[in-house]
DRENSEDO-27101 format. One line per field, with one value per residue (C-alpha): residue in one letter; x, z, y. Coordinates in nm, 3 decimals. Each point is the difference from the previous one (the first is absolute). Example, Ala and Ser with C-alpha at 12.3 -4.5 7.8 and 13.67 -1.06 7.14 Angstrom:
<drendrens>
aa (A:S)
X (1.230:0.137)
Z (0.780:-0.066)
Y (-0.450:0.344)
</drendrens>
This chain:
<drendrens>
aa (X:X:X:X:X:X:X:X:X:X:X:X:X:X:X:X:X:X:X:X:X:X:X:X:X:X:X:X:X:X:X:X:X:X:X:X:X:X:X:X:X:X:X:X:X:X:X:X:X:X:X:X:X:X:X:X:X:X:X:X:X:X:X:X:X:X:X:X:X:X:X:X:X:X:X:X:X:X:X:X:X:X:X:X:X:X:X:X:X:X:X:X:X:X:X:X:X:X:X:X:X:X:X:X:X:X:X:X:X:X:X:X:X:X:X:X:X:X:X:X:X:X:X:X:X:X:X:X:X:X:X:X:X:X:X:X:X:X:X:X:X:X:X:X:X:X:X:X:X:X:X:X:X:X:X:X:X:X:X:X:X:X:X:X:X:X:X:X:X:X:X:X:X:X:X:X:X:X:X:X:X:X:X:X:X:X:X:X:X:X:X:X:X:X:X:X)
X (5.108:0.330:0.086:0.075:-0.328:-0.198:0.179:-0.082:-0.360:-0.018:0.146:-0.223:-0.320:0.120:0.035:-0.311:-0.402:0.067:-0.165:0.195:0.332:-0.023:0.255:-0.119:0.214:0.097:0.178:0.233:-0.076:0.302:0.135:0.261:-0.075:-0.347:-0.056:0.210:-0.247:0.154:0.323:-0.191:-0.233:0.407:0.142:-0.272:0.028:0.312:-0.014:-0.303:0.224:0.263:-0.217:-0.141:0.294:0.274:-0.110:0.005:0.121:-0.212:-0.441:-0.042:-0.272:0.146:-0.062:0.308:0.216:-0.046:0.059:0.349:0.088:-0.092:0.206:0.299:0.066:-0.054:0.293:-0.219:0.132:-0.160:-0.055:-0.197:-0.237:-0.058:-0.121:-0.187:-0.189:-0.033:0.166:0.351:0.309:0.116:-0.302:0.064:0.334:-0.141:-0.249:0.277:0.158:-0.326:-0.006:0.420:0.079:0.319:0.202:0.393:0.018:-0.228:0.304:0.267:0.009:0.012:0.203:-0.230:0.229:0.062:-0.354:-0.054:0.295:-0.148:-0.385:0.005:0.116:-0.221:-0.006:0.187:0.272:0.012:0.009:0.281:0.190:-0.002:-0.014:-0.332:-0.320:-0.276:-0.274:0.257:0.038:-0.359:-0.045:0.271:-0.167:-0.332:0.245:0.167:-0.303:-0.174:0.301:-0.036:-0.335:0.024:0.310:-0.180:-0.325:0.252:-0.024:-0.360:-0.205:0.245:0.033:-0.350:-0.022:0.242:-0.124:-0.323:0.092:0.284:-0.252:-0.271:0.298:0.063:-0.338:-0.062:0.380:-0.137:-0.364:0.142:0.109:-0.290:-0.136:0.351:0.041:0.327:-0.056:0.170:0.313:-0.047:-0.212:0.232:0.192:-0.257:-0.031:-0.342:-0.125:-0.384:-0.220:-0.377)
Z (2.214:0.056:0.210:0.305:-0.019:-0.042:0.302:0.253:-0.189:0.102:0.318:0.083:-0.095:0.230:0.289:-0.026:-0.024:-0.311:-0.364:-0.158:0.023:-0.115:0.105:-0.091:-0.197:0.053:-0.073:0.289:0.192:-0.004:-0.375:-0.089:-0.402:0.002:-0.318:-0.317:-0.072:0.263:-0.161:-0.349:0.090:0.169:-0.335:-0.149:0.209:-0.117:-0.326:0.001:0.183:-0.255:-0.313:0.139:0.092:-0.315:-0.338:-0.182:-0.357:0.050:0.116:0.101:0.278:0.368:0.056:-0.266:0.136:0.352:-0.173:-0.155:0.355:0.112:-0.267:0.017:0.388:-0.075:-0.243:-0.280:-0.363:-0.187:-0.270:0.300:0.100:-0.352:-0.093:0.327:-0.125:-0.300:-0.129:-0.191:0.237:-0.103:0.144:0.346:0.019:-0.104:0.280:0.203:-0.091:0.118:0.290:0.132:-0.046:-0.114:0.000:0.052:-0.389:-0.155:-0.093:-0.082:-0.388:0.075:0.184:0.236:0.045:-0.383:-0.075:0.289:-0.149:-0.338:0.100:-0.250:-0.307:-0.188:0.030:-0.368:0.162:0.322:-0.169:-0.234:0.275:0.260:-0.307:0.081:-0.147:0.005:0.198:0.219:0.084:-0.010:0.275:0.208:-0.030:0.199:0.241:0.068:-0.013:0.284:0.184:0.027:0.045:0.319:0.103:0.002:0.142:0.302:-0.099:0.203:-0.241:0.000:0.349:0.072:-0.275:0.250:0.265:-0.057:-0.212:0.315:0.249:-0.212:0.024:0.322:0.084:-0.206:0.086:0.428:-0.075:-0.203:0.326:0.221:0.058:0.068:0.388:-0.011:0.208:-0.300:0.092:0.351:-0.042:-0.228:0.229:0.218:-0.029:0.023:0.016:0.031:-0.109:-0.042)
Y (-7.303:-0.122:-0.355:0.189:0.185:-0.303:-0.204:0.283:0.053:-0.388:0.014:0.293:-0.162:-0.315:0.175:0.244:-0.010:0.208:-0.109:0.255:0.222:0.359:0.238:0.374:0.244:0.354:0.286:0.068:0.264:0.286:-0.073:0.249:-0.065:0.106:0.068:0.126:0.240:0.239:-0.010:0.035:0.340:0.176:-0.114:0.191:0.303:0.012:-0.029:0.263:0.257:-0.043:0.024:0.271:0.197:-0.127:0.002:-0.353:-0.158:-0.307:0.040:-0.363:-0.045:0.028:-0.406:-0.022:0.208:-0.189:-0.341:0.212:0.054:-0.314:-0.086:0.144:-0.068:-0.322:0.002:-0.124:0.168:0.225:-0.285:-0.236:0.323:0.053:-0.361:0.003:0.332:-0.064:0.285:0.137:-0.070:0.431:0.062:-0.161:0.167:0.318:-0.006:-0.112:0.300:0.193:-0.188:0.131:-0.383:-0.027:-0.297:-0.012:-0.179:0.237:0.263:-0.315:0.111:0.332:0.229:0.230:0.285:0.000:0.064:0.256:0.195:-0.018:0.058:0.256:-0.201:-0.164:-0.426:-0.030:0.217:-0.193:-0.333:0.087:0.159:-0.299:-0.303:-0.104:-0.059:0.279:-0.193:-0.059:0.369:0.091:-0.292:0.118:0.360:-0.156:-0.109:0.273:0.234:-0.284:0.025:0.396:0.031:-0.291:0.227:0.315:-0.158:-0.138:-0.392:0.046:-0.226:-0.287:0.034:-0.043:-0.254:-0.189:0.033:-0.118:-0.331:-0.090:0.034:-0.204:-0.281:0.052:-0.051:-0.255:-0.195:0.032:-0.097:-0.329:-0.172:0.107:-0.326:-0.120:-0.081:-0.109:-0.329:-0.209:0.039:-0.058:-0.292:-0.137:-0.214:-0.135:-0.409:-0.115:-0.340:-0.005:-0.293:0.063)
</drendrens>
């Protein structure tokens, strides 16, 4: 309890017949953030509807792939999702790949175009071609191949991906200053001089 606390707790039992001071706790009524595990079971929907309808290089259970998503739109890297899984950091990006999540970086070593034009050639060829490194080219290969698969699928996943994690912070940004009545401010000037 903090000094403030106490000198109204004091003042209070001055004034009152009270022994005690107990001020109940609640949930307020009308919260916006109910709960995350709305947000969690569309992520999951998701995620089902893709697996179900794309095929997949990585078969991690669907609570990973949310926490990928959750992930990635929360800018973390592939290396932070990785240590917070506990598993390889290729494997994230792979699943990112499964997911359609493609970052703006992850085609900076690689040319896109270049290895569209080349799809045929094998990664050796590719490499020597654009003086690069192999795994280089087989990663930008996932990324291109995500990138055409979200194309041909219409960008509908990440969409809905989107949509559901910016109005979970929506929510969650208007339900954060609920109790706020916004009396402060206007209360901020007023002089009071009151002896007890």
């Amino acid at each position: 309890m903090d000094d403030k606390t106490e000198q109204l707790r004091d003042i209070f039992m001055d004034v009152s017949d009270e022994e005690t001071v107990t001020e109940q706790q609640a949930k307020p009524r009308g919260s916006l953030a109910e709960d995350e595990g709305a947000d969690r079971e569309q992520l999951r929907e998701v995620v089902g509807t893709l697996r179900e309808r794309e095929s997949f290089a990585t078969d991690f259970e669907t609570e990973t792939y949310v926490r990928i998503v959750r992930g990635f739109y929360s800018d973390e890297g592939d290396d932070d999702v990785a240590a917070a899984l506990s598993v390889a950091a290729e494997d994230v990006f792979r699943a990112r790949m499964d997911l359609h999540l493609v970052r703006k970086d992850d085609l900076d070593a690689v040319d896109a175009c270049a290895v569209r034009d080349r799809r045929e050639e094998s990664d050796g060829a590719i490499a020597e071609a654009l003086d690069v490194d192999a795994a280089a080219v087989r990663r930008a290969r996932r990324v291109v191949a995500a990138e055409d698969a979200a194309r041909a699928a219409n960008h509908r996943y990440r969409t809905q991906f989107e949509e559901i994690l910016t109005d979970a912070a929506l929510s969650t940004a208007y339900a954060g200053g609920v109790h706020e009545d916004g009396l402060d401010e206007a209360a901020e000037d007023i002089e009071t001089n009151v002896s007890f």
